[in-house]
C-alpha atoms as an extended CHARMM CRD file, in Angstrom:
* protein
*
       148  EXT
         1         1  UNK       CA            110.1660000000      116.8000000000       58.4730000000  PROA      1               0.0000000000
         2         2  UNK       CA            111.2710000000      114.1840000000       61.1570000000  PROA      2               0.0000000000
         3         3  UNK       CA            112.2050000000      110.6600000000       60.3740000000  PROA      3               0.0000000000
         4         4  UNK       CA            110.2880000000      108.1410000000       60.3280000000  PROA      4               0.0000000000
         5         5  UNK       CA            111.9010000000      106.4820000000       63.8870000000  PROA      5               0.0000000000
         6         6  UNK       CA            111.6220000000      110.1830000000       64.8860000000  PROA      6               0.0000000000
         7         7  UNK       CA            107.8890000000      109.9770000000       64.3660000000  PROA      7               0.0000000000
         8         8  UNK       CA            107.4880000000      106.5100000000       66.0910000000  PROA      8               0.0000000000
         9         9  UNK       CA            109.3250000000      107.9510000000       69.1070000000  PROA      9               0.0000000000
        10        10  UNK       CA            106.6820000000      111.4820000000       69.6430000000  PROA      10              0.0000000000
        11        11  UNK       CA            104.2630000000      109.0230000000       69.2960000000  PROA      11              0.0000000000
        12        12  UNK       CA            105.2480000000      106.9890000000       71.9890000000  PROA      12              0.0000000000
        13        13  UNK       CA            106.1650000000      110.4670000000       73.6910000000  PROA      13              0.0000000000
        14        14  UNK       CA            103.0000000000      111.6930000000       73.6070000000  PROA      14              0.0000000000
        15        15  UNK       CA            100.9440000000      108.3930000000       74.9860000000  PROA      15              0.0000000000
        16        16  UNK       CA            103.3480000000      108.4530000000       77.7760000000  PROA      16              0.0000000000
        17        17  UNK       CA            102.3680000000      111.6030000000       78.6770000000  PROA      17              0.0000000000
        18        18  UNK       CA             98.7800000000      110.9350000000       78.0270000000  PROA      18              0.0000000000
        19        19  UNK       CA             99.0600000000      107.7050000000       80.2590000000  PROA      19              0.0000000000
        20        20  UNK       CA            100.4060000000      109.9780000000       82.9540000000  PROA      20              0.0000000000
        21        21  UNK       CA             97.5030000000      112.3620000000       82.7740000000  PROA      21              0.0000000000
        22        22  UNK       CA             95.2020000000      109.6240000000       82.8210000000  PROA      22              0.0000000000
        23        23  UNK       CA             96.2150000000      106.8310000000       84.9600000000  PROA      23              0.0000000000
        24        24  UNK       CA             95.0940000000      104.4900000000       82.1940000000  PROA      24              0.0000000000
        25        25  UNK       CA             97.3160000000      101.6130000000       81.7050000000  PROA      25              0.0000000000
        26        26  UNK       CA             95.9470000000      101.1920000000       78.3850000000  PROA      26              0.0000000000
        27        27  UNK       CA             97.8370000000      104.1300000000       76.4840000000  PROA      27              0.0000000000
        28        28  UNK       CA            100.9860000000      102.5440000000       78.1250000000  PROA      28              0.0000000000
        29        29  UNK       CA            100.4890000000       99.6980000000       76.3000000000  PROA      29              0.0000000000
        30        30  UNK       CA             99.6610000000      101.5240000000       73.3820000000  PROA      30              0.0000000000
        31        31  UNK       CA            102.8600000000      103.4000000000       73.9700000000  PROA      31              0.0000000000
        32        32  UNK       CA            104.5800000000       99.8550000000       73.9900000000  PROA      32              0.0000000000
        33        33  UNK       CA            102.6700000000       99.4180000000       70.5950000000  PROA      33              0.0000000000
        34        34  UNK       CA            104.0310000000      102.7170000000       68.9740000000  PROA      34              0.0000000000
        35        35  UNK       CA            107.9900000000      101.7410000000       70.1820000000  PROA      35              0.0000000000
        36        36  UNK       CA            107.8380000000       98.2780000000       68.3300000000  PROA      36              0.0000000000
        37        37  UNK       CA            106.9550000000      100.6270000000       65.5890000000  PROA      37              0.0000000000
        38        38  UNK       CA            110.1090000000      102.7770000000       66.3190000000  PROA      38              0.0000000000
        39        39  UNK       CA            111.8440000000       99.8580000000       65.9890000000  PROA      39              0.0000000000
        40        40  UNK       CA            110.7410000000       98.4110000000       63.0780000000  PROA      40              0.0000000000
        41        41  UNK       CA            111.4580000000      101.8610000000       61.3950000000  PROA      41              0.0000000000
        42        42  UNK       CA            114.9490000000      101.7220000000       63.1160000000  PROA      42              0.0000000000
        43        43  UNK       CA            115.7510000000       98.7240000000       61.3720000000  PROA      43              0.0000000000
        44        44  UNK       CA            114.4870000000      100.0570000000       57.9570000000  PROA      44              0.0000000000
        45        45  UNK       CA            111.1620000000       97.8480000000       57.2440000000  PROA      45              0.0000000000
        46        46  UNK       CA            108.5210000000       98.9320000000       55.2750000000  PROA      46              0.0000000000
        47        47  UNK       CA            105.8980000000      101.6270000000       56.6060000000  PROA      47              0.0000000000
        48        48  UNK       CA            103.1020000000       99.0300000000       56.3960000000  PROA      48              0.0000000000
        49        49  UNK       CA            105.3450000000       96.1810000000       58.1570000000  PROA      49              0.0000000000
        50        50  UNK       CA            106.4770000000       99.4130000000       61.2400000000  PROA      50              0.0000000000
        51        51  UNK       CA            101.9670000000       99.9720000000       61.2170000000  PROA      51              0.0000000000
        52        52  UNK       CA            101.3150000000       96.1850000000       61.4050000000  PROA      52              0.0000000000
        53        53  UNK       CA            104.4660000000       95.9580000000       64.1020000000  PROA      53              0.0000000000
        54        54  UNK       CA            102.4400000000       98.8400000000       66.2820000000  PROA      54              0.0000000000
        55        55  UNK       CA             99.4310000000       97.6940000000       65.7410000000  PROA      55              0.0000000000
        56        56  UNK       CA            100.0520000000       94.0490000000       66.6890000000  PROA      56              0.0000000000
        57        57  UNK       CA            102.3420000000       94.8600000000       69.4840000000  PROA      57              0.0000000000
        58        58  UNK       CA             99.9250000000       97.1570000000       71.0810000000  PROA      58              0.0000000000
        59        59  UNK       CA             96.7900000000       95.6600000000       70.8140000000  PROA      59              0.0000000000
        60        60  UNK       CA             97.8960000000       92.4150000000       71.8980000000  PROA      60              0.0000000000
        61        61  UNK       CA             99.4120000000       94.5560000000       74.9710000000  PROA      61              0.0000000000
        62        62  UNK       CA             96.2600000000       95.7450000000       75.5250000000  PROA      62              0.0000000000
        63        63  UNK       CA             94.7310000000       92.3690000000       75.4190000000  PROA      63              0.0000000000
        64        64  UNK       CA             96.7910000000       91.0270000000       77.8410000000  PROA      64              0.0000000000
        65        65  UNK       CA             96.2790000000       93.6530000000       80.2790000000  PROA      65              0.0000000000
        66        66  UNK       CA             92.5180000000       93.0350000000       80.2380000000  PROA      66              0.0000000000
        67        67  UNK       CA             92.6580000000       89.5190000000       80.6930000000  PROA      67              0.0000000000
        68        68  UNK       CA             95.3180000000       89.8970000000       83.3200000000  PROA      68              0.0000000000
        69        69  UNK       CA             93.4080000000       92.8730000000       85.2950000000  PROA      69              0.0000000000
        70        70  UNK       CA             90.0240000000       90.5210000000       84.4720000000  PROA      70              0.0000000000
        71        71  UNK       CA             91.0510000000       87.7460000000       86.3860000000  PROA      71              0.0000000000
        72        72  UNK       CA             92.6920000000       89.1390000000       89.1190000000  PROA      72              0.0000000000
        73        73  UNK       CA             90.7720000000       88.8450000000       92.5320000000  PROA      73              0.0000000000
        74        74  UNK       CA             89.1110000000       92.1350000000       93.5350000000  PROA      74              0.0000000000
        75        75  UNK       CA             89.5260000000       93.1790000000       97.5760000000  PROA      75              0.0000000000
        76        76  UNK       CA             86.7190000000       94.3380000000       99.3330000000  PROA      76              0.0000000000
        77        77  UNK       CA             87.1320000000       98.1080000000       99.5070000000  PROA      77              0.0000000000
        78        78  UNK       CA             86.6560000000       97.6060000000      103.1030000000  PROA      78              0.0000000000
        79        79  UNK       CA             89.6820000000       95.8430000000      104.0230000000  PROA      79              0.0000000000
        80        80  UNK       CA             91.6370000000       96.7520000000      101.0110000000  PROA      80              0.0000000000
        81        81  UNK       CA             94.3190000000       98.4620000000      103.0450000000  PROA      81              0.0000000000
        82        82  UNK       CA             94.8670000000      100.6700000000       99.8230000000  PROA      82              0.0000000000
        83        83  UNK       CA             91.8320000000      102.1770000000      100.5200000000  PROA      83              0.0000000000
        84        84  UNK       CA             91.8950000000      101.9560000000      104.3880000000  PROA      84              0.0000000000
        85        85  UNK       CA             94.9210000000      102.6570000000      106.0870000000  PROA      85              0.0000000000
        86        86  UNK       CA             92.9200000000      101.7000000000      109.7240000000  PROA      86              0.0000000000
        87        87  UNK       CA             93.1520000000       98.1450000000      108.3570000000  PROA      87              0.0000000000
        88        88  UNK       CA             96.3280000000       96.0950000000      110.2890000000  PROA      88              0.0000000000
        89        89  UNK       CA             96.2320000000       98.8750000000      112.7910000000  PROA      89              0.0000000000
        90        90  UNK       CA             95.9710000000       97.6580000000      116.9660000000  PROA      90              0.0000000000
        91        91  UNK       CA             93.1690000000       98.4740000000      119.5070000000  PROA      91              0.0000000000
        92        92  UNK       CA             92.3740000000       97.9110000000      122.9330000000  PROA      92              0.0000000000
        93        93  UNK       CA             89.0950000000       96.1650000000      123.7870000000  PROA      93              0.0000000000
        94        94  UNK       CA             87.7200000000       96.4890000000      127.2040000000  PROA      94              0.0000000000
        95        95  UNK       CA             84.3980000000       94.7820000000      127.0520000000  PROA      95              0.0000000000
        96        96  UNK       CA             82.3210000000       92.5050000000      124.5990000000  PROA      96              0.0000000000
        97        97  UNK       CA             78.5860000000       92.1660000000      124.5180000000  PROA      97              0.0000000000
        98        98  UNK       CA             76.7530000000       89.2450000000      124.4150000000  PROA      98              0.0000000000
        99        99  UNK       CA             76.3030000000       89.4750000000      120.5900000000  PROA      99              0.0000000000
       100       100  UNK       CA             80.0430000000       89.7440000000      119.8420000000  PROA      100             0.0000000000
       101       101  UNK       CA             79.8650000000       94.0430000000      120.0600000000  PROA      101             0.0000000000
       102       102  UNK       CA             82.2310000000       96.3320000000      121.8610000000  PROA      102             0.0000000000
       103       103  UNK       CA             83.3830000000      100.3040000000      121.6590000000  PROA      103             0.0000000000
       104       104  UNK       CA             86.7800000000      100.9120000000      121.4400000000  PROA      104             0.0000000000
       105       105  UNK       CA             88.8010000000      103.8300000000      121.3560000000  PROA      105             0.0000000000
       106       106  UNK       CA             90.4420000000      104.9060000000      118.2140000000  PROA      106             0.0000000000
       107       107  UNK       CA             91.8590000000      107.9570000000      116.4640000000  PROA      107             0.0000000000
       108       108  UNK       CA             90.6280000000      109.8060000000      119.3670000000  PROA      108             0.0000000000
       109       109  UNK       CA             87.2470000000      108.3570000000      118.9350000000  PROA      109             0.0000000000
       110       110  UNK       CA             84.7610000000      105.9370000000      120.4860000000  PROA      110             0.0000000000
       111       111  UNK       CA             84.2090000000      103.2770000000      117.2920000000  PROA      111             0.0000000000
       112       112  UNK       CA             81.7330000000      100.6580000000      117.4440000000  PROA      112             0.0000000000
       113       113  UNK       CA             83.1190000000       97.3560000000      116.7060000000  PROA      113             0.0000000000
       114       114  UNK       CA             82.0610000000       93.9380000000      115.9200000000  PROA      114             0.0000000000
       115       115  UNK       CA             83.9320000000       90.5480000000      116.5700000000  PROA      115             0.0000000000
       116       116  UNK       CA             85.1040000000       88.6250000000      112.9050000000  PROA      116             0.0000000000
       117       117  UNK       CA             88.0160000000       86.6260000000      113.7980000000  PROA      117             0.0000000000
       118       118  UNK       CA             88.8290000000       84.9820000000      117.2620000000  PROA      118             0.0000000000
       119       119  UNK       CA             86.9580000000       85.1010000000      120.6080000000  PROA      119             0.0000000000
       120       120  UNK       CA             85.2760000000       87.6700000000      122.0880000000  PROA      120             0.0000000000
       121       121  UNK       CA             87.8250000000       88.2870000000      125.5100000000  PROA      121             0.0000000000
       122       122  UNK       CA             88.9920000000       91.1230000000      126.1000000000  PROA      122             0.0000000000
       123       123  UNK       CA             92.6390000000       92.6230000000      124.6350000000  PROA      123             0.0000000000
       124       124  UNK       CA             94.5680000000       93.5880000000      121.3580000000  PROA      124             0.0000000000
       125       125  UNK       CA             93.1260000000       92.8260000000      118.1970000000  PROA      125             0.0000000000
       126       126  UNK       CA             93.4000000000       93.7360000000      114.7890000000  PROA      126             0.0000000000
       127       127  UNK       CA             91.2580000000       95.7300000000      112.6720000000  PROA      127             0.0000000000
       128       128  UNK       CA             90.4460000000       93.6420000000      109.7050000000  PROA      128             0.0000000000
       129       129  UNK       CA             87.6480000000       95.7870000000      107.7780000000  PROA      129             0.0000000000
       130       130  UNK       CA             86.1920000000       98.7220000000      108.5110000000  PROA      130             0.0000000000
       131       131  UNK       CA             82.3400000000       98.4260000000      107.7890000000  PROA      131             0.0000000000
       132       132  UNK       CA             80.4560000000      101.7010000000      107.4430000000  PROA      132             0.0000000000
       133       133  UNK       CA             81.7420000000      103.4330000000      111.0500000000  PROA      133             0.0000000000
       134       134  UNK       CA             81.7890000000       99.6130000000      112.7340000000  PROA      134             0.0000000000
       135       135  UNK       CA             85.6540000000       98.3690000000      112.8400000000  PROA      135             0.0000000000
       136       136  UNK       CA             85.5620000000       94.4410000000      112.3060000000  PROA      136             0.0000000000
       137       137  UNK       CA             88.2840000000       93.3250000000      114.3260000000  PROA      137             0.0000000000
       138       138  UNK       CA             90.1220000000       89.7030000000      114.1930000000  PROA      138             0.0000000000
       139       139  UNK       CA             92.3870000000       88.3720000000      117.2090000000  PROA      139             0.0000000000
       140       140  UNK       CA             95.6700000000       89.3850000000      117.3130000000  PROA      140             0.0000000000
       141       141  UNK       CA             96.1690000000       85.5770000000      117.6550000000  PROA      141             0.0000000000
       142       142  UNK       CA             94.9810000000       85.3980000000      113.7260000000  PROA      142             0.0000000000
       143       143  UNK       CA             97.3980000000       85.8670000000      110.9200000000  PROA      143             0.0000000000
       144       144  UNK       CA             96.1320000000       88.9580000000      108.8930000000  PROA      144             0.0000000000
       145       145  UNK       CA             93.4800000000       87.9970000000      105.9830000000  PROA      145             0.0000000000
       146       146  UNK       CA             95.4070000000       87.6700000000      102.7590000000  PROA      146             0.0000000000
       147       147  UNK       CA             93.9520000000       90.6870000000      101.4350000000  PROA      147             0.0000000000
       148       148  UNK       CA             94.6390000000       93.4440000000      103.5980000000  PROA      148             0.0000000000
């Protein structure tokens, strides 16, 4: 029979590897939960004391995750450039209509496109968000939007 460390360690071993198969960040911290365990056993404390160290230690991971993920701004999957790699790229505009429309070329494709930052002249711009199949495109005189 393995030690008790031993024990703490497969466990942590084995949410790892569930994390990876998951993507959840939340058996990580877990994982993190089991360790303290580990260590607790490592330096000798009682089995209740290495349970209340893994228990604490994990949950309150977990807690902080969710508050952390919680309050974190969510992107616009349409310019998230995680999502969209178009976003940041360059095109060429020819011609604007009068309500701030143009086609443009891109990927070997005619796009429709609609005006969001900057003036309507023609030249470079910037594709900011991709909307449906309508590229929203800024000036390249605008700094790119903090979240792409």
């Amino acid at each position: 029979m393995p030690s008790t460390p031993l024990q703490w360690w497969i466990a942590t071993a084995v949410l790892v590897a569930l994390e990876l198969g998951s993507g959840s960040f939340y058996l990580l911290m877990l994982a993190v939960g089991a360790a303290a365990g580990a260590l607790a056993a490592h330096l000798g404390l009682d089995v209740a004391i290495q349970w209340s160290a893994a228990a604490l230690v994990g949950i309150g991971a977990v807690a902080l995750l969710y508050l952390t993920r919680r309050r974190a701004p969510r992107r616009a999957l349409q310019s998230n450039r995680d999502v969209n790699l178009d976003i940041g790229s360059e095109v060429e505009v020819r011609l604007w209509d009068e309500a701030g429309n143009a086609r443009v070329r891109w990927r070997g494709a005619e796009w429709q496109a609609r005006l969001g930052r900057g003036q309507a002249l023609p030249g470079r711009f910037r594709i900011a968000a991709v909307d449906a199949n309508t590229l929203v495109l800024d000036a390249l005189d605008h700094p790119p939007s903090p979240h792409s």
